[in-house]
C-alpha positions as CSV (number, residue, x, y, z in Angstrom):
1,X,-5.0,29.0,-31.7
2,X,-6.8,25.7,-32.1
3,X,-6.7,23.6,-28.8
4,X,-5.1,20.8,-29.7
5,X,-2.4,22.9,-30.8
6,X,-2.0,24.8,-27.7
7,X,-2.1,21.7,-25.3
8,X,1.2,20.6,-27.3
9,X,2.5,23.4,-27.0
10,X,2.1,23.3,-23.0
11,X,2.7,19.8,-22.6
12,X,5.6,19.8,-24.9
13,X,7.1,23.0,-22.7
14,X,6.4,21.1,-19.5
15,X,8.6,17.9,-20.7
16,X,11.3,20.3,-22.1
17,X,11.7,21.9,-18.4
18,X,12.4,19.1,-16.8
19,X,14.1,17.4,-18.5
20,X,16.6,20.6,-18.9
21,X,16.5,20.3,-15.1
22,X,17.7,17.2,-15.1
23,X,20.6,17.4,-17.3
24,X,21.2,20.8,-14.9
25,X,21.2,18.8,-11.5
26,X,22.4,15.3,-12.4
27,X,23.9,13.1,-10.0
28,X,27.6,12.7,-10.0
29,X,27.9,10.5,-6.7
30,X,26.0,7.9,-4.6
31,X,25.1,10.9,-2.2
32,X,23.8,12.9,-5.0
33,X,21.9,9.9,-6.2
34,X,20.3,9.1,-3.1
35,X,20.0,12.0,-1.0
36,X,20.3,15.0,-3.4
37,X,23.8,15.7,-1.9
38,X,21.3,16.4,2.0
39,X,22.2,20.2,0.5
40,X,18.7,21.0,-0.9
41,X,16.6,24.4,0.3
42,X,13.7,23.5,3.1
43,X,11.5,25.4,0.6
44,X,12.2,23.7,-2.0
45,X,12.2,20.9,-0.4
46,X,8.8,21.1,0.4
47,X,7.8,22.4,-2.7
48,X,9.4,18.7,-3.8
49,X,7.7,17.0,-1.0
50,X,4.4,18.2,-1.9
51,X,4.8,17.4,-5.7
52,X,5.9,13.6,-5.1
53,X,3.2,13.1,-2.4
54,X,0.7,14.7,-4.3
55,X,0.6,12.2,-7.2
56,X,-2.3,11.7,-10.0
57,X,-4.7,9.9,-7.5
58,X,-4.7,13.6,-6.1
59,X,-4.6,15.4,-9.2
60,X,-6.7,13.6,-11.0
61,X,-8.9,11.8,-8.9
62,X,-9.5,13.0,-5.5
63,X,-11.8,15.9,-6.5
64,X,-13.5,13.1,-8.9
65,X,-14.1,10.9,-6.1
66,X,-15.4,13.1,-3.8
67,X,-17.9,14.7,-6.5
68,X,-18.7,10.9,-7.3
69,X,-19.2,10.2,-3.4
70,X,-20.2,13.5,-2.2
71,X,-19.6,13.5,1.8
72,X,-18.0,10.5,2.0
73,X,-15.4,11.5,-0.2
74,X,-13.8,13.8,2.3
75,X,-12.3,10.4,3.9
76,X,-9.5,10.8,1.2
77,X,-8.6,14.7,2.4
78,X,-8.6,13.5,5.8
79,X,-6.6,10.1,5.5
80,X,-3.8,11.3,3.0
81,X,-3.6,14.9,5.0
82,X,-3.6,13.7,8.3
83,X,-1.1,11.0,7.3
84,X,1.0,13.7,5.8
85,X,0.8,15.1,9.7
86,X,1.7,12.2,11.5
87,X,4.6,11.6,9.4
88,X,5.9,14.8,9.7
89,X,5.5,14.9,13.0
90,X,6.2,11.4,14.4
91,X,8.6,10.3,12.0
92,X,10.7,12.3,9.7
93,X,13.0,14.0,12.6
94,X,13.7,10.9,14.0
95,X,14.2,9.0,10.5
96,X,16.5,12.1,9.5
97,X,18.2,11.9,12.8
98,X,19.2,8.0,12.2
99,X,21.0,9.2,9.0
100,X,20.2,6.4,7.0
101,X,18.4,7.7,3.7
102,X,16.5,4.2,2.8
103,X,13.5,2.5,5.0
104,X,14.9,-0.8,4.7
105,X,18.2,0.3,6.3
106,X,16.5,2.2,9.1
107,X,14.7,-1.0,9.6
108,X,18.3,-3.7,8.8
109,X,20.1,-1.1,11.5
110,X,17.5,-0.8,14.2
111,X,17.1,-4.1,14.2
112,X,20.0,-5.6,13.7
113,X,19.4,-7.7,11.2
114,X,19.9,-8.1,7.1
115,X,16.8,-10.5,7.5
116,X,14.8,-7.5,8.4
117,X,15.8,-5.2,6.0
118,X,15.2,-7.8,2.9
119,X,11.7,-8.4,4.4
120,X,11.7,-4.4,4.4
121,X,12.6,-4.7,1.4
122,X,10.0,-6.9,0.0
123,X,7.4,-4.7,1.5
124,X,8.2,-1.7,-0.1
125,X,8.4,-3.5,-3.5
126,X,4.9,-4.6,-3.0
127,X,3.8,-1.5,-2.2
128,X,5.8,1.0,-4.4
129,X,5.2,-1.3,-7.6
130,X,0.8,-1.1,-6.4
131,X,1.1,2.3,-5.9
132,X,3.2,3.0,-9.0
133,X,0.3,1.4,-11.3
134,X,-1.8,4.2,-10.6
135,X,0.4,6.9,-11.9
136,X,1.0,5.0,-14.9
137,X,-2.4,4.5,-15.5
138,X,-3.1,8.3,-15.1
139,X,-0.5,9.1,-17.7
140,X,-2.2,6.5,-20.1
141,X,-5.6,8.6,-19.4
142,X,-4.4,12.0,-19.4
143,X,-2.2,11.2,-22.7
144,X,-5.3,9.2,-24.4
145,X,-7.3,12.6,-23.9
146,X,-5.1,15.4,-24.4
147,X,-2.5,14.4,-26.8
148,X,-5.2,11.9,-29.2
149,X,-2.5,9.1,-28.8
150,X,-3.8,5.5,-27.2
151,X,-3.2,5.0,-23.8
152,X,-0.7,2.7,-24.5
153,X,1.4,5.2,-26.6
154,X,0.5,7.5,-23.8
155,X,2.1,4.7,-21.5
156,X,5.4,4.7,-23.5
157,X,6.2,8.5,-23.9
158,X,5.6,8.8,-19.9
159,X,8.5,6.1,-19.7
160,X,11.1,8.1,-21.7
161,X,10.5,11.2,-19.6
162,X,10.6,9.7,-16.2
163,X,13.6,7.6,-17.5
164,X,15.2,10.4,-19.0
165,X,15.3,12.5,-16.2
166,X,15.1,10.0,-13.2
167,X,18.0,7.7,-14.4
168,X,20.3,10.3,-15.1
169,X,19.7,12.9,-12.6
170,X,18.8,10.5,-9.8
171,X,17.6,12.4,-6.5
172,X,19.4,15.3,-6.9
173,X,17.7,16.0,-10.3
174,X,14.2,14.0,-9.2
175,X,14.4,16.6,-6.3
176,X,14.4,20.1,-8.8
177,X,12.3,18.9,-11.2
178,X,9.8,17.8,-9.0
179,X,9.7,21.5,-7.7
180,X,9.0,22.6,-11.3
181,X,6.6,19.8,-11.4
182,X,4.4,21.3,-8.2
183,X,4.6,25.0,-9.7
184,X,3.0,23.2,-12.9
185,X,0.3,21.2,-11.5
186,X,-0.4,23.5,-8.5
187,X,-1.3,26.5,-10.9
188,X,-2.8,24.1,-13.2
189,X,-5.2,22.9,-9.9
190,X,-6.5,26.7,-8.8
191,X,-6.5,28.9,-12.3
192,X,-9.5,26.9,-13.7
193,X,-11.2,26.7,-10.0
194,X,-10.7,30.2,-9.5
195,X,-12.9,31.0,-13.5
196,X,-14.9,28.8,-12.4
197,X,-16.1,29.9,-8.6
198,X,-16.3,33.0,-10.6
199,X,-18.8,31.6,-12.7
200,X,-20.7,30.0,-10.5
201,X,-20.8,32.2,-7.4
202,X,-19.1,35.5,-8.2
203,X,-16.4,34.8,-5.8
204,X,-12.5,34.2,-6.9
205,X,-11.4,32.2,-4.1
206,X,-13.2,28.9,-4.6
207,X,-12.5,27.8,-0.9
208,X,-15.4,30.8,-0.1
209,X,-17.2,29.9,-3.3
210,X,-18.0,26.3,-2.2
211,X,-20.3,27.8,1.2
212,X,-21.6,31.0,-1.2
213,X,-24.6,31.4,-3.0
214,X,-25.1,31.0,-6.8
215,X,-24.8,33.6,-9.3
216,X,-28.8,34.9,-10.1
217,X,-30.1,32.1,-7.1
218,X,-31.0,33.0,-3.3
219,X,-29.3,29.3,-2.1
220,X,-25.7,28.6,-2.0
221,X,-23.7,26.3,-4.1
222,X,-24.0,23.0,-1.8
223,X,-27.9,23.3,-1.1
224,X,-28.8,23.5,-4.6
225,X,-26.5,21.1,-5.3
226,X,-28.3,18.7,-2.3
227,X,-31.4,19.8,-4.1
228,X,-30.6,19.0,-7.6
229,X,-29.1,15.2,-6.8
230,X,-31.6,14.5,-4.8
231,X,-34.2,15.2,-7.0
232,X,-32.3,12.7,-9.3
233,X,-32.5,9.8,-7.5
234,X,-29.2,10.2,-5.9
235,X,-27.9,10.4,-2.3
236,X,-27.8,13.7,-0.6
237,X,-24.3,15.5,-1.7
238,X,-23.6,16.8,1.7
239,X,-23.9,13.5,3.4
240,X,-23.7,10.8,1.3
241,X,-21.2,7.9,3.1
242,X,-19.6,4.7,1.3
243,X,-20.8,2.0,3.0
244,X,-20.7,1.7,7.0
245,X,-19.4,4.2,9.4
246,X,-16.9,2.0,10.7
247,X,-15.6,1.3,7.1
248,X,-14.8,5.1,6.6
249,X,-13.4,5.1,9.4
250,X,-11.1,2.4,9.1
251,X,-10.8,3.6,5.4
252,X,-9.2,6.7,6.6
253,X,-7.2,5.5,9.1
254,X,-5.5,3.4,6.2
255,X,-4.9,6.2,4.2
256,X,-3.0,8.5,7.1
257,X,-1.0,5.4,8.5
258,X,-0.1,4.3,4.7
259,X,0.9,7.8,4.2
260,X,3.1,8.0,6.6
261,X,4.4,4.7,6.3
262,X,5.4,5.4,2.5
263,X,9.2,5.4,1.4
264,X,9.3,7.2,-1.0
265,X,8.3,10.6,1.2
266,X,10.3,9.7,3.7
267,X,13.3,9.5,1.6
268,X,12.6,13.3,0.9
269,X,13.4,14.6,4.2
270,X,17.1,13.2,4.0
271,X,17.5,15.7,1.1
272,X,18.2,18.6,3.4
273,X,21.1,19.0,5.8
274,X,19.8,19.3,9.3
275,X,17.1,17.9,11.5
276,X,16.1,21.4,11.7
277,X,15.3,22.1,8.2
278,X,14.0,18.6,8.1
279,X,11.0,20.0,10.1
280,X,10.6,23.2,8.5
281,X,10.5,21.7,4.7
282,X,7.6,18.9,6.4
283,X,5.8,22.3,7.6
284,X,6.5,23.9,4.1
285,X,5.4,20.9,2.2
286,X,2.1,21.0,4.1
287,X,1.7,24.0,3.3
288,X,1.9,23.7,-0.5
289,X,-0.1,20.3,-0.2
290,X,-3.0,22.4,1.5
291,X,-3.2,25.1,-1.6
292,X,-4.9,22.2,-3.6
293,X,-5.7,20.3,-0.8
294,X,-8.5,22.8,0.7
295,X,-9.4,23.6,-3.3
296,X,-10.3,20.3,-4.0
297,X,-13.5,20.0,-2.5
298,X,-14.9,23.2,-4.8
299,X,-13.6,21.7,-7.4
300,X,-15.9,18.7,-7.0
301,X,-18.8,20.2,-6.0
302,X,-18.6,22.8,-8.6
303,X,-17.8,20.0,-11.4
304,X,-20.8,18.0,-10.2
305,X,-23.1,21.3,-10.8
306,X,-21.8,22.0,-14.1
307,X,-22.2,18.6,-15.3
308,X,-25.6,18.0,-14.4
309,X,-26.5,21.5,-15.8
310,X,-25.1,20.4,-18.9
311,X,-27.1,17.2,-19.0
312,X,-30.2,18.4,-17.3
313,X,-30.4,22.1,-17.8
314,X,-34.1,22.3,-16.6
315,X,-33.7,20.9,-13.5
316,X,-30.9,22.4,-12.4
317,X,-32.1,26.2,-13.6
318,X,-35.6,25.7,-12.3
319,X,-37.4,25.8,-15.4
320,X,-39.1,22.9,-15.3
321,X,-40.1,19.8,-13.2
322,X,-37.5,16.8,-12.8
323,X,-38.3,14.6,-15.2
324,X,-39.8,16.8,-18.3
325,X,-38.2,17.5,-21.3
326,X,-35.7,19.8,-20.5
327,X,-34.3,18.0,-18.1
328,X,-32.1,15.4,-20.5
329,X,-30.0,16.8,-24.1
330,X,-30.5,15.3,-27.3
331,X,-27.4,13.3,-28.1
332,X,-26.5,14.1,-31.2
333,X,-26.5,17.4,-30.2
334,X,-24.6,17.3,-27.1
335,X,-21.2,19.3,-26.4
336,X,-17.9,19.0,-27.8
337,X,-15.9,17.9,-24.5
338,X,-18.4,14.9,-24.0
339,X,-17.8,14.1,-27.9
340,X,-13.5,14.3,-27.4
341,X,-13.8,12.6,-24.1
342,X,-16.3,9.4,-25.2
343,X,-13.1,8.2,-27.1
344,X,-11.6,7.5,-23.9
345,X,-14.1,5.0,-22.4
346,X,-14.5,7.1,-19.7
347,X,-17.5,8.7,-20.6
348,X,-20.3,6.5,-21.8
349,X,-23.6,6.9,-22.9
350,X,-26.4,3.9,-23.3
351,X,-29.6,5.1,-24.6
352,X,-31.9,2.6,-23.0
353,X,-35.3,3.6,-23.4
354,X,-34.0,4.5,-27.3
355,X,-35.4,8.4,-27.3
356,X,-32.1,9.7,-28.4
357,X,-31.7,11.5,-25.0
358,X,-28.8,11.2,-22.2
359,X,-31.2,10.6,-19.0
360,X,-29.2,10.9,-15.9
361,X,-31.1,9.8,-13.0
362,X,-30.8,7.3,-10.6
363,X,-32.5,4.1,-11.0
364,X,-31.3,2.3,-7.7
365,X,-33.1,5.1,-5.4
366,X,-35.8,4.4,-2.8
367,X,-37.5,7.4,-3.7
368,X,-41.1,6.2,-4.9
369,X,-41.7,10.0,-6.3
370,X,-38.7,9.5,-8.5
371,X,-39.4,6.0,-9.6
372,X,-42.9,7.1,-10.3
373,X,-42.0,10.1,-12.5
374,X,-39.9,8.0,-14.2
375,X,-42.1,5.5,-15.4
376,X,-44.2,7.8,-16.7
377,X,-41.3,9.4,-18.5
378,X,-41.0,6.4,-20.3
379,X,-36.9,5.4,-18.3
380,X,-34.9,2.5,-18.2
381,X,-32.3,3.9,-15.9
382,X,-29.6,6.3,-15.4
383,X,-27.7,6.5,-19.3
384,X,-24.3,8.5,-18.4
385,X,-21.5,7.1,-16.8
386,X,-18.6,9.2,-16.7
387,X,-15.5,7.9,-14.7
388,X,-14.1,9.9,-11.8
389,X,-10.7,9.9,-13.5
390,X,-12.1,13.0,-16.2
391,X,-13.5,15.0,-13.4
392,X,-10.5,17.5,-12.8
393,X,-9.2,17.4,-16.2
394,X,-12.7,18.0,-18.1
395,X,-13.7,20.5,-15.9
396,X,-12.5,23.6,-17.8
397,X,-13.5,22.0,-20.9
398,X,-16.9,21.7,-19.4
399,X,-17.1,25.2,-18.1
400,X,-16.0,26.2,-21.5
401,X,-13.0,28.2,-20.3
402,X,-10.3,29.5,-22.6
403,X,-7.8,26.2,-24.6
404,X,-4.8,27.6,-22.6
405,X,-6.5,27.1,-19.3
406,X,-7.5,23.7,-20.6
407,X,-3.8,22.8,-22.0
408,X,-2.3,23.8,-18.4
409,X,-4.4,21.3,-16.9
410,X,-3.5,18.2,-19.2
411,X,0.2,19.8,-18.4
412,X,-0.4,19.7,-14.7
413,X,-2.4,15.6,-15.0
414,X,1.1,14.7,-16.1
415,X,3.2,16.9,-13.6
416,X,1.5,15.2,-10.8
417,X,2.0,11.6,-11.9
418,X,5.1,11.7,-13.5
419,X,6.5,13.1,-10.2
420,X,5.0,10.5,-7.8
421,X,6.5,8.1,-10.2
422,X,9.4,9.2,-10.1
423,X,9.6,9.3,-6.3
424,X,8.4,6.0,-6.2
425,X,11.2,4.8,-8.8
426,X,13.7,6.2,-6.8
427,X,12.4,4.3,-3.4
428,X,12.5,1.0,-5.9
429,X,16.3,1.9,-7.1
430,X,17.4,2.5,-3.8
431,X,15.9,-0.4,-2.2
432,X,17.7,-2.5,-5.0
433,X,21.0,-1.3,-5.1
434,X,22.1,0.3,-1.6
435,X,19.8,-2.4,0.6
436,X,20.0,-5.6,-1.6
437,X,23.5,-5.1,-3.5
438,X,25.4,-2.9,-1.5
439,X,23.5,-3.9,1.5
440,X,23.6,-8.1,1.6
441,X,25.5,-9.2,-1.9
442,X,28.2,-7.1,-2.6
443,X,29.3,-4.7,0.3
444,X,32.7,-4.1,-0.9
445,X,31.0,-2.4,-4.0
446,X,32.8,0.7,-5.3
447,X,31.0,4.0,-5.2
448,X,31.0,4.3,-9.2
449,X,29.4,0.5,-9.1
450,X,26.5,1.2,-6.5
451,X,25.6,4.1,-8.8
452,X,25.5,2.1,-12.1
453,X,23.8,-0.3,-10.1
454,X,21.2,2.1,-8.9
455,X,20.7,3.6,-12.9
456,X,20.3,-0.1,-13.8
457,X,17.6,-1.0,-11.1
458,X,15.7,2.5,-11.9
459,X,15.7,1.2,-15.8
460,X,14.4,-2.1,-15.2
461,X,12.1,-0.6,-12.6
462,X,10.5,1.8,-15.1
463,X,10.1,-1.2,-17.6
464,X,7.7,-3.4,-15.1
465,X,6.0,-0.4,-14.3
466,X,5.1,0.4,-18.0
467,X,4.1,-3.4,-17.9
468,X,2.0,-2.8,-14.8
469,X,0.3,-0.2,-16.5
470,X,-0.3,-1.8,-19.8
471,X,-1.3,-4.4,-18.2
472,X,-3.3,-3.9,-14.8
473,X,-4.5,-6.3,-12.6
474,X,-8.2,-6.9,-11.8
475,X,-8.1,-4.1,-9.1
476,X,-6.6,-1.3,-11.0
477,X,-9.4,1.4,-10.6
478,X,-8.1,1.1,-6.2
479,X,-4.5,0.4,-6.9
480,X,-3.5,3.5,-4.8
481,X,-5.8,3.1,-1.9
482,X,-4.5,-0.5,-1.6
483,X,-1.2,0.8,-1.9
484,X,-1.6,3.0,1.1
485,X,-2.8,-0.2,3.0
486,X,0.3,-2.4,2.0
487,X,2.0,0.3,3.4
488,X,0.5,0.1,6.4
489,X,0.3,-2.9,7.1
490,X,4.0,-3.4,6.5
491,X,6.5,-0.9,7.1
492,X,4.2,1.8,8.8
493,X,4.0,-0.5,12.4
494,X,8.3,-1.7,11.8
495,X,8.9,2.3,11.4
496,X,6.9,3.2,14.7
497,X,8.2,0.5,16.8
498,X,11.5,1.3,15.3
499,X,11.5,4.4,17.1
500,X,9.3,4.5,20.4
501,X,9.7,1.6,21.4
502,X,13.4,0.2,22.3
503,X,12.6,-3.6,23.4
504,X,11.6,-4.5,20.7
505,X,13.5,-6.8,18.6
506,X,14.4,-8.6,15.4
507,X,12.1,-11.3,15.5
508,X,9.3,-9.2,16.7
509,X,9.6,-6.6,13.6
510,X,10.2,-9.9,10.9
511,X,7.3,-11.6,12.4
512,X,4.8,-8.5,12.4
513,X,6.1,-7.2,9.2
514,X,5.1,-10.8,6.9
515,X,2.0,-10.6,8.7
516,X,0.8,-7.9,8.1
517,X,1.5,-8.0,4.9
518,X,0.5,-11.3,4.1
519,X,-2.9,-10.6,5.6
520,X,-3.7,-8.0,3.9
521,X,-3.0,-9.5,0.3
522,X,-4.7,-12.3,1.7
523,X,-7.6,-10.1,2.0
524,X,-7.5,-8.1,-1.3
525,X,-6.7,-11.1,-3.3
526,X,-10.2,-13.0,-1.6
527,X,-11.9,-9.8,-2.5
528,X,-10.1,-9.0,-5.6
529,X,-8.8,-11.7,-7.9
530,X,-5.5,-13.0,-8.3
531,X,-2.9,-10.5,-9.3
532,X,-2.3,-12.0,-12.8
533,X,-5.5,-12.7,-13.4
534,X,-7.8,-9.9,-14.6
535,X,-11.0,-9.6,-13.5
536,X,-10.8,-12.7,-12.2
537,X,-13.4,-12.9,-8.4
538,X,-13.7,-16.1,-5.9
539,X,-15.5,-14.3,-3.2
540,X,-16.5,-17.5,-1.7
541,X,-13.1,-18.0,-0.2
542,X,-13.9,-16.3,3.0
543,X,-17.2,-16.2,3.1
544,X,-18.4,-13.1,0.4
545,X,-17.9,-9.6,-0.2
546,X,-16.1,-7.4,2.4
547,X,-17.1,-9.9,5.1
548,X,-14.7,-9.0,7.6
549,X,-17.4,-6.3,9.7
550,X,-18.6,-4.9,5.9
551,X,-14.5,-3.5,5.3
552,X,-13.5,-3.2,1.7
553,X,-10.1,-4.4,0.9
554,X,-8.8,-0.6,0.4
555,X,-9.6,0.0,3.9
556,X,-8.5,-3.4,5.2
557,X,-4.7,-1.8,5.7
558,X,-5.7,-0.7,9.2
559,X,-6.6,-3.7,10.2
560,X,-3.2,-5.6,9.1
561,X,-1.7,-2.9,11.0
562,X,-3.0,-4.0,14.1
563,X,-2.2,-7.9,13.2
564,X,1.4,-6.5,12.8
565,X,1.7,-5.1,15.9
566,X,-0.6,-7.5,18.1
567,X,2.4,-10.4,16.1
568,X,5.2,-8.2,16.9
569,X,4.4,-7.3,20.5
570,X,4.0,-11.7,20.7
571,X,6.5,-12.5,19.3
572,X,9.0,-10.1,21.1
573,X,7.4,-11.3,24.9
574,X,8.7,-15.1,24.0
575,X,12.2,-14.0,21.9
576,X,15.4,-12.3,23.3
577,X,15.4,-8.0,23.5
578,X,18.0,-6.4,21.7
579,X,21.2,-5.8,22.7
580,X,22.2,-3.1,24.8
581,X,23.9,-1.1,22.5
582,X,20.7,-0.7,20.1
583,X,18.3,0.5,23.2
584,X,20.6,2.7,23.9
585,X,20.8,4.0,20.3
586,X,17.0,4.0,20.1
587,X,16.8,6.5,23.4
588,X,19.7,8.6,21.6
589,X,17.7,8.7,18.5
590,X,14.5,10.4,20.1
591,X,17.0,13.1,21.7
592,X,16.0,16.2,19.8
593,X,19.6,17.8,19.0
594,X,22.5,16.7,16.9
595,X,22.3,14.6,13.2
596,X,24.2,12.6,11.0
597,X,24.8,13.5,8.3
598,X,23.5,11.9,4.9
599,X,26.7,10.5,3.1
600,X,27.1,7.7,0.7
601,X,27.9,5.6,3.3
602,X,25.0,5.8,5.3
């Protein structure tokens, strides 16, 4: 069977599932909606946790990065991992505990105030619609590719499903399908890296195949890789860092306080009907999260390998010095998967020096050697550039594995951004129509109203994200990592102070929350370009690029954490502490034994 055939086939499958699912499990009250009823399995739980943390920036474009970065790359393993800890750890329990399914109402309750939850509110907006334009824009890439529709169309069809089975089934429906969703994409993560550790080093689990040597070569996979790039011009794989030390550093910390500061995970854990199994589904989730999550760096290295063998066969075999003729393929004769996946964009070859060749090199390196060799050679610089997006799903095609391991992967691109958006949708709906509605306009609203409300916000919410991802602002290509640092420079500080520390009050968390947030967008925007205008850059507005101690705007959420908590901690010295009755409700909280229970009402 032909390939395209067979990825329709899968894909086609895939949607049927869950949307079956969702016509199985839909929502027939608020507490359905919301909370999946708070009756779902710890297992599955986790299964559904994993699938709506693990969204298409994982999928898709962790393993990329870090087989773009090398070293350096690992920043995104440890920050969105280690966030996944210290939520589970530090906050789920207590959040569950509290009984109130929604971040903003955590944060209206604890502190006492319907100004605090609308700012709450407002923060998770920002962030949730940020985040949400990166799954979008994965569906538009991974629909562009696999199905031959445009990116737009792609954009469209991913619409219907999500709204299909999101609208209807809310939670409760979100919550199965998503555990269908993690089966999908997690088998579609490890079959191909499992043929293709086999290929490359004779071993089937690729977590051993990444330190093992190469089939046919005395070195293992990550020292001839070392040697291979940097005989290109590039930076040594195995520690190669993006930009300064403390950048990375405050780069990760970002990610694993953004992490844990994102509503849409949270909400999972209020999907289960005791503390108890709260923690055990956060332990299952991780789990799940860690199959792909310890896979990904083999995938990357072993994808960087075969796709420099496929440019540069000679180089990478041995047969000949860097730089000669076998070390570059004739374009009109290169392979099929670069052909299908140039009509993306994402892969692009300029032949500069006009020899007909794809020469991939690097021509910013401080390596005279190279430089010199390439002069001689007759280069104008490095002529492939090929997006870390394609990484993951090209790799099988690369390795020239079998059309049905290739068709589960484009099935398994989709699974992992259709299920983040989904999450994220539901975060957006509930924030609308249980915080804002039912919350500060209309509290006398009937149980049947607060639901159609909630369908209505979901609908509108998956039209601006289609328009979000049609249309992306200037900084789409770090959408999610800036996500991550709205998030914690908003809600993740309001969520910790929340619950460890009882003095604090209103005015602290309002004050620490809008700055936090404000800085931050301050700080992307500078760096950036205004939100509605693409492409657009006035880095002279504070003084050039990343001039805050050399630390890019995706890393910058770390700092507005510590703005929000330096504000809050101010602000709350020179205000009034809450009233008795929420300390004592704070201390109650961290008590690890009893729960209320997740109702419509809460």
């Amino acid at each position: 069977m032909e390939l395209q055939t067979t990825i329709y086939i899968f894909v086609g499958l895939s949607f049927a599932l869950y949307i079956g699912i969702a016509v199985w499990a839909r929502a027939g009250s608020t507490s359905e909606f919301y909370a999946a009823g708070g009756a779902v399995h710890p297992v599955m739980n986790g299964m559904a946790t994993a699938a709506d943390w693990m969204s298409a920036a994982s999928f898709i474009s962790m393993a990329g990065l870090i087989s773009n970065m090398g070293y350096g790359g690992g920043l995104f393993l440890m920050g969105w991992t280690g966030g996944y800890v210290l939520l589970a750890m530090l906050l789920a329990p207590y959040l569950r505990k509290f009984g109130k399914f929604t971040v903003p109402q955590f944060i209206g309750d604890r502190f006492y105030s319907k100004s605090a939850s609308t700012v709450a509110v407002l923060c998770l907006l920002v962030a949730s619609l940020t985040y949400i334009i990166g799954q979008m824009t994965g569906v538009g890439v991974a629909f562009s590719r696999f199905l031959g529709v445009s990116s737009s169309t792609g954009i469209y069809v991913g619409m219907a499903i999500v709204f299909a089975y999101a609208v209807f089934g809310g939670m409760k429906g979100i919550t199965y399908t998503q555990v269908a969703q993690y089966v999908v994409l997690i088998l579609a993560y490890t079959i191909p890296a499992v043929f293709i550790s086999l290929q490359l080093t004779g071993n089937p689990v690729p977590q051993l195949g990444l330190g093992s040597d190469l089939v046919g070569h005395d070195v293992s996979l990550l020292a001839k890789l070392d040697q291979v790039v940097t005989e290109l011009g590039f930076g040594k794989y195995t520690t190669s860092l993006p930009g300064s030390t403390l950048n990375m550093f405050m780069y990760t910390l970002s990610l694993m306080i953004g992490t844990a500061g994102l509503p849409h995970v949270i909400m999972r854990f209020f999907t289960v009907p005791s503390v108890k199994d709260a923690r055990s589904s956060a332990g299952w989730a991780l789990v799940f999260i860690a199959i792909l999550y310890t896979t990904a760096p083999a995938v990357a290295a072993m994808a960087k390998m075969n796709l420099i063998r496929t440019v540069t066969p000679g180089v990478v075999m041995g047969d000949s010095n860097a730089f000669g003729k076998e070390s570059a393929i004739e374009y009109e004769k290169r392979p099929d998967w670069m052909k299908r996946w140039e009509k993306t964009g994402l892969l692009k070859f300029e032949d500069k020096n006009g020899d007909g060749r794809i020469q991939y090199y690097n021509d910013k390196t401080k390596n005279a050697e190279v430089l010199k060799k390439a002069d001689e050679a007759g280069w104008k610089g490095n002529e492939l550039s090929v997006n870390a997006d394609i990484i993951v799903l090209a790799n099988p095609e690369i390795a020239l594995l079998p059309n049905w391991v290739i068709a589960l992967v484009a099935a398994g691109g989709l699974a992992a951004a259709l299920s983040t958006a989904a999450g994220l949708l539901m975060a957006i709906s509930s924030a609308v129509s249980h915080d804002l509605v039912k919350g500060i306009f209309k509290p006398d609203i009937s149980e049947k109203g607060e639901l159609m409300a909630g369908k209505i916000s979901m609908a509108v919410a998956i039209v601006v994200a289609g328009y979000l991802g049609l249309n992306p602002p200037g900084f789409a290509a770090g959408t999610v990592a800036l996500a991550f640092g709205i998030a914690a420079s908003s809600l993740f500080p309001a969520i910790m102070m929340g619950i460890f520390s009882k003095k604090m009050n209103k005015e602290g968390a309002i004050a620490g929350m809008l700055a936090g947030l404000f800085i931050t967008l301050f700080y992307v925007f500078a760096h950036k370009g205004l939100f509605f205008i693409k492409g657009t850059e006035y880095l002279g507005l504070i003084g050039g690029a990343n001039s805050f101690f050399g630390i890019t705007p995706e890393a910058f959420g770390a700092v507005g954490a510590m703005v929000n908590f330096v504000v809050a901690f101010l602000v709350d010295k020179v205000t009034k502490e809450p009233p008795a009755h929420i300390q004592a409700m704070v201390e109650a909280v961290r008590i690890p034994r009893g729960s209320k229970m997740v109702d419509g009402a809460h």
